[in-house]
C-alpha positions in Angstrom: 119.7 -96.8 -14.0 122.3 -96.0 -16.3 125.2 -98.9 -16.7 128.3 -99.1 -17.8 129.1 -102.5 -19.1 132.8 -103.5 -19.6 133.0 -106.5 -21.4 135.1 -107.6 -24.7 132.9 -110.6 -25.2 130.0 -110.0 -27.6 127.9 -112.6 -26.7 128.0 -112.4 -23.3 127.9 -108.3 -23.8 124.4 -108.6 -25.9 122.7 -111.2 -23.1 123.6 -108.9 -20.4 122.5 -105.6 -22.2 119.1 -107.2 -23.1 118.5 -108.5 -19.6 119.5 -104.9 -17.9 116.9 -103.3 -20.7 114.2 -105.9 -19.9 114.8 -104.3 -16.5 114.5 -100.8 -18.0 118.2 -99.9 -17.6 120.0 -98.4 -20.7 124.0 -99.7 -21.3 126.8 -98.3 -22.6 129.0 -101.0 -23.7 132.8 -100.8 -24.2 135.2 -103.4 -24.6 138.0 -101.8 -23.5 139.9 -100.1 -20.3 140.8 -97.1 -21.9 137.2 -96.4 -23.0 135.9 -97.6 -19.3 138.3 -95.1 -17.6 136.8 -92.3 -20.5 132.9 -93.4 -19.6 132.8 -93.9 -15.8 131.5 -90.5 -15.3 128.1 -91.3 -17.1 127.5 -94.6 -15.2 125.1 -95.2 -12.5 126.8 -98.9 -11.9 129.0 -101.0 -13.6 130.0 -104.3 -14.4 133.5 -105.3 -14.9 135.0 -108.4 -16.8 138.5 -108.7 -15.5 140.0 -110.3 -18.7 140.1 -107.0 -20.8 142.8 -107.0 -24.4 144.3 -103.9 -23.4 145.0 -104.0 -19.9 144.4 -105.8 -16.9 141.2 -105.9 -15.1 142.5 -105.5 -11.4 144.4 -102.7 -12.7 141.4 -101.3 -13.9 139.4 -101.5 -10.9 141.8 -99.8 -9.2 142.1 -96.7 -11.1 138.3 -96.9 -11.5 138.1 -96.7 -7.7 140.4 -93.4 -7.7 137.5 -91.5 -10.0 134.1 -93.3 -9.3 132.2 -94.1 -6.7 129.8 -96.2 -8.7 128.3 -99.3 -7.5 130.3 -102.1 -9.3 130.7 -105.5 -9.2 133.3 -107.5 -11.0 131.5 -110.2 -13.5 134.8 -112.8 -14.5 135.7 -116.3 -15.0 138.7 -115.9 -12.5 137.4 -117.9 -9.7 140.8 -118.5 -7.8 140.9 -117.2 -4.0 143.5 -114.7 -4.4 141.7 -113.3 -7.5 138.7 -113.0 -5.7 140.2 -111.3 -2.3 141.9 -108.7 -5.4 138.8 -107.5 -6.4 136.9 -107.8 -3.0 140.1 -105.5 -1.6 140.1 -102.5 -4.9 136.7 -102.1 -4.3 134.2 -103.8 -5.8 130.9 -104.3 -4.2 130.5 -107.6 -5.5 132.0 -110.5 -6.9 130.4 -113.3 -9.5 131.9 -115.4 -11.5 131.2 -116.6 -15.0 129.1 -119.3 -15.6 126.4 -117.7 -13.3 122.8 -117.5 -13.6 121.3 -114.2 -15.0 118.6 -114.0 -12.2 120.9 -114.2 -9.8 123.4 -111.6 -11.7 120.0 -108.8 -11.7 119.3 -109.9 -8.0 122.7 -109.0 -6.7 122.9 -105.9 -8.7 119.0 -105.1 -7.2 121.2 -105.7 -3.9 124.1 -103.5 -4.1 121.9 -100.9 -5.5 119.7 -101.2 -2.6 122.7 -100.8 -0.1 124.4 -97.6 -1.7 121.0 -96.0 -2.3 120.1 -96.8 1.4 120.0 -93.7 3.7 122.6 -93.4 6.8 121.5 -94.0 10.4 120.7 -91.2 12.8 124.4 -91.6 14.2 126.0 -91.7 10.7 123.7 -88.7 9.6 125.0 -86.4 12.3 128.7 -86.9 11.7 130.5 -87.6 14.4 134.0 -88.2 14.5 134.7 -91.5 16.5 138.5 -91.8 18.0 140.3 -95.4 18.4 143.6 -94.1 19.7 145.0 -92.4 17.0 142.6 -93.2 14.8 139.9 -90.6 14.0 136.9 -91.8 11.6 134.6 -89.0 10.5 131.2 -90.6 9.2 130.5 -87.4 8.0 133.3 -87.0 5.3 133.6 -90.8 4.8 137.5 -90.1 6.3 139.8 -92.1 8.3 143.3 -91.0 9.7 145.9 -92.6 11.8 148.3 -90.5 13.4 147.0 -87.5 11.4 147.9 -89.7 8.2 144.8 -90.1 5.4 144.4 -93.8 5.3 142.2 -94.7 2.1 139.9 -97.0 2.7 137.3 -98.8 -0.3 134.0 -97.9 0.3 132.6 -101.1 1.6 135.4 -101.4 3.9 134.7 -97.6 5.0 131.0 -99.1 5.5 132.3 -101.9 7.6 134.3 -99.9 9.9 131.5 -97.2 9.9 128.3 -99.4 10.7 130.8 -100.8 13.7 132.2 -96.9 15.1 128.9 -95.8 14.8 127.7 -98.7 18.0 131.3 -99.0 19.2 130.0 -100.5 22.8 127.9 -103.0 20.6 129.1 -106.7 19.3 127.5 -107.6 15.9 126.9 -110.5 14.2 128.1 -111.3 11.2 124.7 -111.4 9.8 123.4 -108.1 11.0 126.5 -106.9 9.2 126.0 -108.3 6.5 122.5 -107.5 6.0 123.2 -103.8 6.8 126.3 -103.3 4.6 125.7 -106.2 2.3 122.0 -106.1 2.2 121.7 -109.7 2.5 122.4 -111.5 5.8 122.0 -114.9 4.3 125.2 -113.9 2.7 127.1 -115.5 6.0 129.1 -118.3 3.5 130.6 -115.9 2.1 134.0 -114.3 3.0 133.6 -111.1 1.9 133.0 -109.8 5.1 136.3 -111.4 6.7 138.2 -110.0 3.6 137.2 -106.4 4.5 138.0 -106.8 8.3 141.3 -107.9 7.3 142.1 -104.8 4.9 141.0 -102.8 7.1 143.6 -103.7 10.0 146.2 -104.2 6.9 145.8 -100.3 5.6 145.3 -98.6 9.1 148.2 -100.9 10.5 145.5 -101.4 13.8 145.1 -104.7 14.2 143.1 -104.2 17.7 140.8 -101.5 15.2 138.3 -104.2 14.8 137.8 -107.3 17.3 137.1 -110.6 16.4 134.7 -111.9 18.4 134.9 -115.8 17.5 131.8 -117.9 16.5 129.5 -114.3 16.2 130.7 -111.8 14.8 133.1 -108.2 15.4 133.4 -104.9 17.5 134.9 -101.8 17.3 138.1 -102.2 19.2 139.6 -99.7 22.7 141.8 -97.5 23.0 145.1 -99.5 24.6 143.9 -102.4 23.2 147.2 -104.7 22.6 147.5 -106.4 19.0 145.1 -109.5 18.8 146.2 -113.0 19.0 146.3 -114.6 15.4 143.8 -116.9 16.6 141.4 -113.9 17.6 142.0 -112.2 14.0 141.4 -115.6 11.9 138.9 -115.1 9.7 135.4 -116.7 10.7 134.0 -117.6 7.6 133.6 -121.1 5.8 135.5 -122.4 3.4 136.4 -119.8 0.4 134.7 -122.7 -1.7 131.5 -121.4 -0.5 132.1 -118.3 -2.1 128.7 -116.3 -3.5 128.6 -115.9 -7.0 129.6 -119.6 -7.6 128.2 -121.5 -10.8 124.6 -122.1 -11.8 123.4 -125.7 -13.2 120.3 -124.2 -15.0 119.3 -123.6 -18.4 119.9 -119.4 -17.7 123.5 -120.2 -16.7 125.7 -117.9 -18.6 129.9 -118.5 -19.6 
């Protein structure tokens, strides 16, 4: 694998490069956005720090998202909420924050590389197109409409609402959701999954798109289906203080 490291500190930039290589991945390092948005192409995955000198890190996730497709996760001392529902929301697959441990840094990247490399599921593979009203999502072309409008969607949110249109009679738990789209089901304290239910009723405007079924887990919502109670939609997860990606106490622990 081929990364694309984008990180202005040097000591944290040479322990990440030699752990990747111990794993047999080559880096390209750059410590700045311009040269991230110049590189992107090469990269097989990427790891973001969000406190970059030339422009902000959000910003750049977002225009990385418009041009790359790349597995990335965001690697940052921000741990506030709202910064980590930002970077959940632009698109990154993942989100751990500085200090961490290195093991679990490479599992999580072993992780998301697992889940993008992972082959669709008979229904996805033939492409149908699955109608909610007026919205239309083609699992083929990785589309969604509403009213005949393009709605863009990140790709793990597309995943989300994908895995669910696919089985729209069946109710899923939040772990078999997250094992399928996260590759990790024990990954139930973390609200990542409620963050991508909730953009994708924000972007499509469909707040009956995706059901809330309390204490388990979500379905694809019906046609007709009338705008769910704020108590339906709440999000099921813990406490964001249980967020993954949280700090380590060991020796390995990196800042």
């Amino acid at each position: 694998m081929h990364a694309l490291l984008v990180e202005d500190d040097d000591r944290m930039a040479r322990a990440l490069g030699t752990a990747l290589a111990q794993r047999g991945h080559t880096t390209r390092r750059v410590g700045r956005a311009l040269d991230a948005l110049r590189l992107v192409h090469e990269a097989e995955f990427v790891l973001l720090d969000l406190g970059l000198p030339d422009l902000d890190g959000l910003d750049l996730l977002r225009r990385l998202r418009t041009v790359c497709d790349a597995p990335l996760i965001v690697v940052t001392a921000r741990c506030e909420e709202r910064d980590i529902v930002q970077g959940l929301r632009a698109g990154a697959d993942d989100y751990v924050v500085k200090p961490f441990r290195m093991a679990e840094l490479m599992a999580r990247i072993d992780t998301v590389r697992r889940r993008t490399d992972r082959p669709g599921t008979p229904a996805e593979a033939a492409g149908p197109r699955i109608a909610v009203g007026d919205v239309v999502v083609d699992l083929a072309a990785r589309t969604v409409t509403v009213a005949g409008r393009p709605v863009h969607l990140t790709r793990r949110e597309f995943d989300v609402l994908a895995h669910l249109a696919a089985r729209r009679t069946q109710v899923h738990s939040r772990e078999e959701i997250l094992d399928r789209i996260w590759g990790d089901a024990f990954l139930a304290v973390s609200r990542s999954l409620d963050v991508h239910v909730a953009g994708i009723r924000a972007k499509t405007g469909r707040s009956h798109l995706v059901r809330t079924v309390r204490g388990f887990g979500y379905q694809l919502g019906t046609e007709g289906r009338p705008a769910a109670h704020p108590a339906d939609t709440a999000a099921d997860g813990p406490d964001p203080a249980g967020r993954e990606g949280g700090p380590g106490g060991s020796q390995d622990t990196l800042a």
